[in-house]
C-alpha positions as CSV (number, residue, x, y, z in Angstrom):
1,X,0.0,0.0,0.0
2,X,2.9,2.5,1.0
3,X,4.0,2.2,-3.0
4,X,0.8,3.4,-4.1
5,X,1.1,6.3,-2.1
6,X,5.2,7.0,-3.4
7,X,3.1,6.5,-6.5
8,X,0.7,9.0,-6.2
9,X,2.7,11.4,-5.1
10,X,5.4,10.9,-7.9
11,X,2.6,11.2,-10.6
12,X,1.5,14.8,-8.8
13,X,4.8,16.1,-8.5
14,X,6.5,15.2,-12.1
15,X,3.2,16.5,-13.5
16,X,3.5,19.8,-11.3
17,X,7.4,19.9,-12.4
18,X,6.1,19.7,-16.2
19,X,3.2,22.5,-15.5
20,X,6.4,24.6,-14.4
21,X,8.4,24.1,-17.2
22,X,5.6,24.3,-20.2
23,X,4.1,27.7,-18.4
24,X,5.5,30.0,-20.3
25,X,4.2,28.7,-23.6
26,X,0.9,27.2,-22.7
27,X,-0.1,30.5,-20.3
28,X,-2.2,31.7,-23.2
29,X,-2.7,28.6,-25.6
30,X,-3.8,26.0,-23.0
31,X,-4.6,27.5,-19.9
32,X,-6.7,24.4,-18.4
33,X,-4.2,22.3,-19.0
34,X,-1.3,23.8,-17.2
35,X,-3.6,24.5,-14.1
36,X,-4.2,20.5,-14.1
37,X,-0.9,20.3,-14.1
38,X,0.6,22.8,-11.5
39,X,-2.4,25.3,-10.4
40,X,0.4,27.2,-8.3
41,X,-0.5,30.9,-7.2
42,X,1.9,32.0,-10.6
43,X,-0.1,29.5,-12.7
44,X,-3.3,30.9,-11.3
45,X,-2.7,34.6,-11.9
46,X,-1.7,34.0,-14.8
47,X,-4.6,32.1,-16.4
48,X,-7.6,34.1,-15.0
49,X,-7.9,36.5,-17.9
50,X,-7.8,33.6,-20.3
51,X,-10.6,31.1,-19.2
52,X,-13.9,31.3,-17.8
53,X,-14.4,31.4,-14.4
54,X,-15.9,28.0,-13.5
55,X,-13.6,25.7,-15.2
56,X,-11.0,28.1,-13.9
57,X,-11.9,27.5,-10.1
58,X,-13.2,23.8,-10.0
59,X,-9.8,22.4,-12.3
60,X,-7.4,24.5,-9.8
61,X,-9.2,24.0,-6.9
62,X,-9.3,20.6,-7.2
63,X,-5.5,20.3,-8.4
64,X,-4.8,22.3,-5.2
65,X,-6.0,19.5,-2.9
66,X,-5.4,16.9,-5.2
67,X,-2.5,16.1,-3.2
68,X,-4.2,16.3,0.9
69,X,-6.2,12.7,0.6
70,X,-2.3,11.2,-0.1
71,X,-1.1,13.0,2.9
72,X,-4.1,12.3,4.7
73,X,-3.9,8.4,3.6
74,X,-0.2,8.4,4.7
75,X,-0.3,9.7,8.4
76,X,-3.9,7.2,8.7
77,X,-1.4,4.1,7.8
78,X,1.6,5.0,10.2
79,X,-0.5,6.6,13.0
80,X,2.2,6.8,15.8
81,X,4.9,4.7,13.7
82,X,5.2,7.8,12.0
């Protein structure tokens, strides 16, 4: 169970390191996509004068806290061993 979680996390944070490096150039032309990748403050700034505002808030929003049931999951298995 512990390698799903390393695997979770992995996925979330090379797709957060590609969202950082394709920023620049998908700002403008996909704006959606780079929040589902990274939705960092920068990211979100950035993108609010391209999109509409629902798919703006509901894709970073829930790329923000993509990443808490992981953590959550993690401290639930090791309890005190942690």
């Amino acid at each position: 169970l512990p390698l799903a979680y390393t695997a979770c996390l992995g996925i979330l944070t090379v797709a957060g390191k590609a969202g950082d490096a394709l920023g620049p150039a998908w700002v403008e032309a996909r704006p959606l996509v780079l929040l589902a990748l990274n939705a960092n403050d920068l990211h979100l700034g950035l993108t609010v004068p391209g999109t509409s505002w629902l798919p703006w808030f509901v894709i970073g929003t829930l790329r923000r806290l993509a990443e808490d049931p992981v953590f959550f999951l993690i401290g639930w298995h090791y309890r005190d061993a942690g």
